[in-house]
C-alpha positions as CSV (number, residue, x, y, z in Angstrom):
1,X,4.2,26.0,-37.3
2,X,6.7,27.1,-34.3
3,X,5.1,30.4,-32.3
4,X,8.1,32.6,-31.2
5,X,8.0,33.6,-27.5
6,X,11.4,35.1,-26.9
7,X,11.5,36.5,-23.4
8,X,8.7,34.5,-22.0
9,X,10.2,33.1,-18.3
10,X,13.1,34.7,-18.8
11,X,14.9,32.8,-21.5
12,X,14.4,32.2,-25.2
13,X,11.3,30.2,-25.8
14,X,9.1,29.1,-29.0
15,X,5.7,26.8,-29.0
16,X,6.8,24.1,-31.4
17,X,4.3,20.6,-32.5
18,X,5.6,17.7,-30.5
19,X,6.6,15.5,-33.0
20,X,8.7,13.5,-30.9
21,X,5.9,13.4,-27.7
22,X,3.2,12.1,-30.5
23,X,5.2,9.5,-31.7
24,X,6.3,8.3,-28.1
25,X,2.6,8.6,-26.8
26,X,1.0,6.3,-29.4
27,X,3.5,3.6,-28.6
28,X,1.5,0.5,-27.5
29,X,2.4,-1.3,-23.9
30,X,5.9,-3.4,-24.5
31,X,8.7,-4.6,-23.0
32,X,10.4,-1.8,-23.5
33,X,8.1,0.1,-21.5
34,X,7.9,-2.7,-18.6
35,X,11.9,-2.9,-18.9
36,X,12.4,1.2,-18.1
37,X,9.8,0.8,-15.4
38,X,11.0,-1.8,-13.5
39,X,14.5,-0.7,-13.7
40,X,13.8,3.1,-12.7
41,X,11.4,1.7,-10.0
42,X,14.3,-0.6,-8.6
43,X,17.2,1.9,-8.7
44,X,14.0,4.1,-6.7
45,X,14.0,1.1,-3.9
46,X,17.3,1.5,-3.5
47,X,18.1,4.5,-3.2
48,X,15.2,4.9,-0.8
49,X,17.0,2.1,1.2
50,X,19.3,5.3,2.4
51,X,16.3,7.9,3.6
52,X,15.2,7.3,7.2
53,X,18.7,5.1,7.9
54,X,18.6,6.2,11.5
55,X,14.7,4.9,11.8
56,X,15.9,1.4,11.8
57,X,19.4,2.0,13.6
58,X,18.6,4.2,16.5
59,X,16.1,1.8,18.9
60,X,18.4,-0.6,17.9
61,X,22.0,0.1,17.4
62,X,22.5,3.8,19.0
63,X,20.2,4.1,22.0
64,X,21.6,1.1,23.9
65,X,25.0,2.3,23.3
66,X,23.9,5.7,24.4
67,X,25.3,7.1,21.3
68,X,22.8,10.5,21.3
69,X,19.9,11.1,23.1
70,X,16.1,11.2,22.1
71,X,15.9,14.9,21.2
72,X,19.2,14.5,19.3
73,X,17.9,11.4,17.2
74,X,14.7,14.1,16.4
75,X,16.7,16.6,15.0
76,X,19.2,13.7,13.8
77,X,16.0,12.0,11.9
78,X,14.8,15.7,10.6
79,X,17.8,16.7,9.3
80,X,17.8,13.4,7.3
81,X,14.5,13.4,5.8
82,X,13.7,17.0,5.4
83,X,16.8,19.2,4.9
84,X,18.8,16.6,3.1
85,X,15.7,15.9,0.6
86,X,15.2,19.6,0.1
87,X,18.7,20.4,-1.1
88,X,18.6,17.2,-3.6
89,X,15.3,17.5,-4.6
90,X,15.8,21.2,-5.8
91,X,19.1,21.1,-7.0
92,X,19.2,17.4,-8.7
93,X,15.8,18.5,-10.1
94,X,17.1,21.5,-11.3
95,X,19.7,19.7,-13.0
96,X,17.6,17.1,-14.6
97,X,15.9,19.8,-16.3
98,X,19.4,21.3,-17.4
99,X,21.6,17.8,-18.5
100,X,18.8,15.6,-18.9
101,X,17.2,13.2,-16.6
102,X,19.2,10.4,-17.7
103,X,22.1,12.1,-16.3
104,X,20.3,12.8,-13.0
105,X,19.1,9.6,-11.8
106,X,22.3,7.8,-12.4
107,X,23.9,10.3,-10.4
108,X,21.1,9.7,-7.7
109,X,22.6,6.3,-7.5
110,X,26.1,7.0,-7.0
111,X,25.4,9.8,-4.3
112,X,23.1,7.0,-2.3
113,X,25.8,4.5,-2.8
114,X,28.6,7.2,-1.3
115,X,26.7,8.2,1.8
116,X,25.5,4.8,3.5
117,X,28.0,2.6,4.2
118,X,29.7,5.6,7.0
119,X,27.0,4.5,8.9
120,X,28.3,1.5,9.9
121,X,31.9,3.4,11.7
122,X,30.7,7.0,13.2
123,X,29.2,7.3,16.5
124,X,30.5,11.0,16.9
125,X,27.6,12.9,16.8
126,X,28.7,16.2,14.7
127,X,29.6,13.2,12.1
128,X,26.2,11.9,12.2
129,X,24.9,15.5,11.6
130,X,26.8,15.6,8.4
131,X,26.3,12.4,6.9
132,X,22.4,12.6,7.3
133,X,22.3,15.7,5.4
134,X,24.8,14.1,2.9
135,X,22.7,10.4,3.3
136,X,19.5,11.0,1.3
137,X,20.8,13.5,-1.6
138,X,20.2,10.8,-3.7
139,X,16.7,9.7,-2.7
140,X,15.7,13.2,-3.4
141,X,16.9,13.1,-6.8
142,X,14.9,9.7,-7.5
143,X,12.1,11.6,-6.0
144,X,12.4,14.6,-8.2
145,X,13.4,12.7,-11.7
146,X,11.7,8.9,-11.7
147,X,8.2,9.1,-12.3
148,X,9.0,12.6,-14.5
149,X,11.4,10.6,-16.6
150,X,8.7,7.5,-16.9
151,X,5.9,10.2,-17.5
152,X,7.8,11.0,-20.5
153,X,8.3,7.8,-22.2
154,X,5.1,6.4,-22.3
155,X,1.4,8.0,-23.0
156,X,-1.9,8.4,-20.9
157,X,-2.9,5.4,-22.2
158,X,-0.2,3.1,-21.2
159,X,1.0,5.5,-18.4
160,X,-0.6,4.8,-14.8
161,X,-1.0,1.2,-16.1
162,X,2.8,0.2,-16.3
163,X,4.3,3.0,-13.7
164,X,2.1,2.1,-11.2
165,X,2.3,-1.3,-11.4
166,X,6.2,-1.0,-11.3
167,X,6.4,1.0,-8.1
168,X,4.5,-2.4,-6.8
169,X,8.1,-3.7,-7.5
170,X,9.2,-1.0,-5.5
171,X,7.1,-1.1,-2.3
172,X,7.9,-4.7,-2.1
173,X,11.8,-4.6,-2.4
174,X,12.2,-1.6,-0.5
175,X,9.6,-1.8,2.2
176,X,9.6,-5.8,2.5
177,X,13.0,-6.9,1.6
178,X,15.3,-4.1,2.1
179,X,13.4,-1.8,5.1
180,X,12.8,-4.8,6.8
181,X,13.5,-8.6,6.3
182,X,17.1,-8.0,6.0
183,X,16.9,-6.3,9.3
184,X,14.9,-8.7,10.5
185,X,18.0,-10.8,10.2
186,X,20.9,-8.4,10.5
187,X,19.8,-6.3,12.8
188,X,21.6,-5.7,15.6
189,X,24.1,-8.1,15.3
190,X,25.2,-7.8,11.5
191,X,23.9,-4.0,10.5
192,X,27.4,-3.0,9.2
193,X,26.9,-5.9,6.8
194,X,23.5,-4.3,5.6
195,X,25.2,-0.7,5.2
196,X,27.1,-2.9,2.9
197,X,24.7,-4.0,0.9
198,X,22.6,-1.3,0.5
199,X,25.9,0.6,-0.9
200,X,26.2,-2.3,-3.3
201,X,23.1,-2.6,-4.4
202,X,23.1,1.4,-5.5
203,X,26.2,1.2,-7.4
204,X,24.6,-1.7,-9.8
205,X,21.7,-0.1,-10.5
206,X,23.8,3.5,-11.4
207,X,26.1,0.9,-13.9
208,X,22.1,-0.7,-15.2
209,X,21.1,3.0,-16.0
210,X,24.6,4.1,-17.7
211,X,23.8,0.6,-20.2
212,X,20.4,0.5,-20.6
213,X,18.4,3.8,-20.2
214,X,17.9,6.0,-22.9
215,X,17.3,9.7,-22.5
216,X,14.2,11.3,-22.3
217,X,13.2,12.4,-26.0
218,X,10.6,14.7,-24.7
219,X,13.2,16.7,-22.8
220,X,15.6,16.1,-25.5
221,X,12.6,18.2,-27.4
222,X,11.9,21.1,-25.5
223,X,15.6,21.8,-25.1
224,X,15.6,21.8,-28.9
225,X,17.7,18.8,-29.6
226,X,15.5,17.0,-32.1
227,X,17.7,15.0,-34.0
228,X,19.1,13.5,-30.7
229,X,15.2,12.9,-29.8
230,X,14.3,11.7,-33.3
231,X,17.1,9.2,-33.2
232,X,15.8,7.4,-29.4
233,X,12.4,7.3,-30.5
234,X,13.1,5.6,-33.9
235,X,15.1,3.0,-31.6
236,X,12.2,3.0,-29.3
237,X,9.9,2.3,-32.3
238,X,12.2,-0.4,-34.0
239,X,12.1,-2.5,-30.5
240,X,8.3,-2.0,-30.2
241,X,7.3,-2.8,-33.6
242,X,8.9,-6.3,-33.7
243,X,6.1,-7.0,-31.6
244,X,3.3,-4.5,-33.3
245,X,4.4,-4.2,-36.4
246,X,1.9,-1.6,-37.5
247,X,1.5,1.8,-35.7
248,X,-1.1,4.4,-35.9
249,X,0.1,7.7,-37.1
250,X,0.8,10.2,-34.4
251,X,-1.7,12.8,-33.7
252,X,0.5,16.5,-32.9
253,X,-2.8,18.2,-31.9
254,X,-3.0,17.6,-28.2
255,X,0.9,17.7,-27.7
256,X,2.4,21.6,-28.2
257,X,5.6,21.8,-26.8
258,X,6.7,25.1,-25.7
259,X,11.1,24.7,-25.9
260,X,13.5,26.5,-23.8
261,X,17.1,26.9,-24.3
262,X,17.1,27.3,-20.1
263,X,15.2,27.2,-17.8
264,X,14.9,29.9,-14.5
265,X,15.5,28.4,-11.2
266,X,12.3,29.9,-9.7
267,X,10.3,28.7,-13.0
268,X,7.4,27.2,-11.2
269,X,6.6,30.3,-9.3
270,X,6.0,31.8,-12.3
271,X,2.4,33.4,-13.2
272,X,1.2,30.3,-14.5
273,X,2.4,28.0,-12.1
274,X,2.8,29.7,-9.0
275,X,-0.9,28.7,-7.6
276,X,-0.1,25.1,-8.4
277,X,3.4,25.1,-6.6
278,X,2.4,26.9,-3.3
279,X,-1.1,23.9,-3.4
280,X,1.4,21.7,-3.4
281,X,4.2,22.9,-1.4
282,X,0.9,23.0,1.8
283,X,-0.1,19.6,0.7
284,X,3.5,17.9,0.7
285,X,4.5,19.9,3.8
286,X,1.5,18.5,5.6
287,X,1.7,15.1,4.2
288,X,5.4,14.2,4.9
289,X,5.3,15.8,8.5
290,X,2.4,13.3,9.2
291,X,1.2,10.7,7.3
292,X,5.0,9.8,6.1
293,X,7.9,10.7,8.1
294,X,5.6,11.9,11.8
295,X,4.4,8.0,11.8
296,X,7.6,6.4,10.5
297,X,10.0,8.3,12.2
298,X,8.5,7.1,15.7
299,X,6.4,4.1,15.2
300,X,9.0,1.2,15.7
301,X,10.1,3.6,18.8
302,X,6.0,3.2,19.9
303,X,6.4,-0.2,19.8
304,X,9.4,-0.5,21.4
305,X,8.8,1.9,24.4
306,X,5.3,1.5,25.0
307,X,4.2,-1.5,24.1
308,X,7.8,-3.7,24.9
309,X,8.3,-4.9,21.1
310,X,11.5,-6.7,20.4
311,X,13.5,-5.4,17.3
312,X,13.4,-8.7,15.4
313,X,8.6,-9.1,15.9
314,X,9.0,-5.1,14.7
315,X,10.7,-5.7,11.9
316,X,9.1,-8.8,10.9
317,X,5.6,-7.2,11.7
318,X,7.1,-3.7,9.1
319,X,7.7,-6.7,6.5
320,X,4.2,-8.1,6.5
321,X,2.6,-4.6,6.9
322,X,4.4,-4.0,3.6
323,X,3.2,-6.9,1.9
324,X,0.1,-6.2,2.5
325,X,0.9,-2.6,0.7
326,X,1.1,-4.4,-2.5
327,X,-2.6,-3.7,-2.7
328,X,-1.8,-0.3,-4.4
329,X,-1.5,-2.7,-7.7
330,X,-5.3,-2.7,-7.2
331,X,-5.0,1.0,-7.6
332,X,-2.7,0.0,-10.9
333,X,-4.9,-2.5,-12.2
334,X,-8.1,0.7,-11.6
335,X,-6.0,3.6,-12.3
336,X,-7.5,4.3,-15.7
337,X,-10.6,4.2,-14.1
338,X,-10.2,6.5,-10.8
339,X,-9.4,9.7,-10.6
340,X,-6.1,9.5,-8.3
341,X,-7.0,12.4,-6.3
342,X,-9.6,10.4,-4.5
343,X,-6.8,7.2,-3.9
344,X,-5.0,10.1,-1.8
345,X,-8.0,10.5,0.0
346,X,-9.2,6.5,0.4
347,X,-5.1,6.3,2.1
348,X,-5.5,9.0,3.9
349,X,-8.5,7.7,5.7
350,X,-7.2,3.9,5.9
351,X,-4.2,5.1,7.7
352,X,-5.9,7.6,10.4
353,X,-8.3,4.4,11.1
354,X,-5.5,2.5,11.7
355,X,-3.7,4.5,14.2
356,X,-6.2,5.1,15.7
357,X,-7.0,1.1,16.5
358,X,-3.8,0.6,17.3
359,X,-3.5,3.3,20.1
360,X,-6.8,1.8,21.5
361,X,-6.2,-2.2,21.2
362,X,-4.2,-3.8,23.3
363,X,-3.2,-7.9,22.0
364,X,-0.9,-8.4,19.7
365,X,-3.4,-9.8,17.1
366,X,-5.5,-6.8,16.8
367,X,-2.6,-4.5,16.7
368,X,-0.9,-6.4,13.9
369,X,-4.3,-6.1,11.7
370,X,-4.6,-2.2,12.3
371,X,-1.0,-1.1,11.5
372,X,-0.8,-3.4,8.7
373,X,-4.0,-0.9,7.9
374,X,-2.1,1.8,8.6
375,X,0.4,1.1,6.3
376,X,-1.3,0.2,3.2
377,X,-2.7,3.9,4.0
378,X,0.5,5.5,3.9
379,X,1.2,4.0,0.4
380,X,-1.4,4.5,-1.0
381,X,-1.4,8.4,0.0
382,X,2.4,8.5,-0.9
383,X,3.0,6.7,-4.0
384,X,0.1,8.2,-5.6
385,X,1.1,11.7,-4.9
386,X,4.3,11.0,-6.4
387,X,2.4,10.3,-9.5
388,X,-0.1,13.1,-9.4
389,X,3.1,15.9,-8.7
390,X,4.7,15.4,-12.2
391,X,1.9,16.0,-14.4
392,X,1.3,19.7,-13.2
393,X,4.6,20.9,-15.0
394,X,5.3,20.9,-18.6
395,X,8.5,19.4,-19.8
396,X,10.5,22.2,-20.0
397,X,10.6,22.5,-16.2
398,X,9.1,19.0,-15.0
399,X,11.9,17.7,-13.2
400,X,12.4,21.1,-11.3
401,X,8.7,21.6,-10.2
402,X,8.8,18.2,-8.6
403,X,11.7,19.1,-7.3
404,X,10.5,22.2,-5.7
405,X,7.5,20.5,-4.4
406,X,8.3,17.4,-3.3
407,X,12.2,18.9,-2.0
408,X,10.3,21.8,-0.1
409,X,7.5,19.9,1.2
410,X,10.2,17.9,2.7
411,X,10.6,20.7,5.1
412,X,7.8,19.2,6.5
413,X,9.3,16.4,7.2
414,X,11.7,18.7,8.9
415,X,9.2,20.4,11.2
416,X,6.7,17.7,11.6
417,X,9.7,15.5,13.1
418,X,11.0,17.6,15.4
419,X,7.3,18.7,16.8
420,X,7.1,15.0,16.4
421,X,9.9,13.9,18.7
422,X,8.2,16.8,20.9
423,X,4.6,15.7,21.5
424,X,5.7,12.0,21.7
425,X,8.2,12.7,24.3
426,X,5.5,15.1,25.9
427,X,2.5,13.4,25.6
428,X,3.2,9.9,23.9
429,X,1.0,8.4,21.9
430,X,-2.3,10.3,21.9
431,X,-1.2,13.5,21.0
432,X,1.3,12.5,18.1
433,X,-1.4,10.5,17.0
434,X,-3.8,13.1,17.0
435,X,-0.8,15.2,14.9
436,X,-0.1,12.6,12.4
437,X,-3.6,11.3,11.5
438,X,-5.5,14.8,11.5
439,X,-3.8,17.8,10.2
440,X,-0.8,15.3,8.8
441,X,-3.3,13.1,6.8
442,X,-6.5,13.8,6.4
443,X,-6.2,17.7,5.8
444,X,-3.7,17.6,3.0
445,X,-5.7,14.3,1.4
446,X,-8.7,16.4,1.7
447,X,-7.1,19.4,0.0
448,X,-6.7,17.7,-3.1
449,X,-9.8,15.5,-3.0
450,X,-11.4,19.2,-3.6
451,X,-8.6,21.2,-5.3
452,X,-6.8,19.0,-7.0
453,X,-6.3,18.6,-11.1
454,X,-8.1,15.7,-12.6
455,X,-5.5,13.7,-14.5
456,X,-7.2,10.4,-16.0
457,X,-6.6,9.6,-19.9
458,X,-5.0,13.1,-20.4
459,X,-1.6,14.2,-22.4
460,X,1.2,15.5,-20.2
461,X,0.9,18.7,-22.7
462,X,-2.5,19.0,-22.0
463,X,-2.1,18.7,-18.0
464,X,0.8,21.8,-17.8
465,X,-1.5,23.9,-19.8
């Protein structure tokens, strides 16, 4: 029976059974599942090729051709990861939640595919400024609409299993192949060919999406389209039962859906949501100044500067370090079983302990095994927020809570660069150390170690309640 709730938030709104969020949620694992994850998660690693461009091309490229100096590369870098993200994030996450998240994330592609390749052919510095705003627009859209869009086609029991599992496809093409074995190779000498590539590579996966993604029936759902979302999930439910021919019958109990013809811009400061948001917007602002973009944006300079580093050891040391990340598909493989709030917390620690060895080791050995340390940390803590964000926000306003959150908290990535750049020009490495491990790890991680919502084995409906 639908429940009118005309004016609630702003807009027309009525509490309806999710018929088509049942029948999706009871779905067994497939290949139809594995197929969505896996291409989501790759047009992800691609995109995210983009974000941080000027990471790998300044120690490299720009600062022996005296192109800007270090402060400029700070505010270069912030402007890259924390404005840029902000303004996608919020307004591609706004529009995933208006023309459907389909829609966004091949857009996402295209924009990452149109803003990479310049990099190769401007050294004017005002030109720079512009494209690393324009550069990771697209990243922020993967950020605000992938793991929302995968949350909705599968349920809790199939859900961490296969999406975290796929974003192990993701860590290890974008952080192994594309972040840094291609550079390993191309850079210096051929980094205009990489720009190249990268470009490439987004435009295939935007023409993948256009053939072979479906939309989202949930959000199909709450915006009232239900013969649009009846007709995906009988598709979805043909392919499935060629191998499981016989389905249990879909239980509407746990899975109200409250439908809105629109949704408000500031929807998740609402009165129900608004504690959640501002928790998250500290948490993300904290996290991406520190544990993310304060270590990233400076390490390959560390090794560089201060401990004399060639480009092509760096980049082949970033390659095994990622590698070595693929242990978050333990945390796939135990996901069911852990509460993922306290994975935040285990990479939070892991990466403070291994800054902290490598500022006090000094051979080559030792420093390789902490920073691999490091950044197993860093994925752990990252990829697993970007799975915990989603399921705080009901469908009608998913996409743009993520958005807000994760877009916003890239202002830390803003701030936490450019104070950053500061204390590691200032007093390099100690006290950027001190900033990114302490108040840029373990604080946040702590925050929702205590605070945060349990998740495990629970609906999507029943999380946004």
């Amino acid at each position: 029976m639908a429940q009118d709730m005309s004016g609630a938030g702003g807009g027309s709104t009525v509490v309806i059974p999710g018929e088509m969020a049942a029948r999706v949620d009871r779905l067994p694992m497939s290949g139809m599942a594995w197929e969505l994850a896996l291409l989501v998660q790759v047009g992800w690693a691609c995109s995210a090729s983009a974000d941080g461009i000027s990471a790998r091309l300044y120690p490299f490229i720009w600062l022996p051709r005296h192109v800007m100096t270090s402060f400029e590369y700070s505010v270069l870098y912030a402007l890259e990861t924390g404005i840029s993200i902000l303004i996608g994030g919020y307004v591609i996450g706004w529009l995933a939640d208006r023309i459907g998240r389909r829609k966004a994330l091949i857009l996402s592609s295209v924009l990452a595919m149109a803003f990479i390749w310049p990099f190769g052919y401007v050294t004017s510095y005002p030109a720079l400024v512009a494209l690393s705003i324009a550069d990771t627009l697209g990243f922020a859209g993967y950020l605000a609409v992938n793991v929302v869009y995968l949350s909705e086609m599968m349920g809790p029991a199939v859900r961490s299993k296969v999406i975290m599992r796929a974003q192990v496809l993701a860590i290890v093409l974008l952080a192994v192949v594309l972040a840094s074995l291609i550079p390993h190779y191309w850079i210096p000498g051929e980094y205009r060919r990489y720009l190249w590539l990268l470009a490439g590579l987004n435009i295939v996966v935007a023409l993948a999406l256009f053939w072979r993604m479906p939309e989202s029936p949930r959000w199909l759902e709450a915006r009232e389209r239900r013969d649009q979302a009846r007709t995906i999930v009988e598709r979805m439910e043909a392919r499935v039962t060629r191998r499981h021919p016989v389905l249990p019958e879909p239980d509407l109990t746990p899975h109200q859906v409250v439908a809105e013809e629109k949704t408000r811009w500031f929807a998740p400061f609402g009165r129900q949501y608004v504690v959640v948001t501002v928790f998250l917007l500290v948490v993300m602002v904290l996290g991406y100044g520190g544990i993310v973009y304060g270590s990233v944006g400076y390490r390959f300079l560390f090794l560089a500067e201060s401990r004399h580093y060639s480009a092509s050891f760096i980049f082949a040391l970033a390659a095994w370090a990622a590698a070595a990340a693929a242990v978050y598909l333990l945390n796939a493989l135990f996901g069911q079983r852990i509460e993922r709030k306290y994975t935040q917390l285990a990479g939070a620690i892991l990466f403070a302990g291994g800054w902290w060895g490598v500022y006090a080791v000094h051979t080559t050995s030792a420093l390789v095994a902490f920073f691999v340390v490091a950044t197993v940390g860093t994925t752990l803590w990252q990829f697993s927020m970007w799975v915990y964000i989603p399921g705080n926000y009901p469908t009608r306003m998913r996409s743009l809570g993520t958005g807000w959150t994760d877009g916003v908290g890239h202002v830390g990535a803003w701030g936490g660069v450019l104070l950053s750049g500061v204390v590691f020009t200032a007093a390099a490495p100690l006290g950027w150390i001190l900033l990114i491990t302490i108040p840029g790890a373990l604080l946040p991680a702590s925050m929702v170690a205590i605070f945060g919502k349990r998740q495990r084995r629970r609906t999507l409906e029943e999380l946004a309640r």
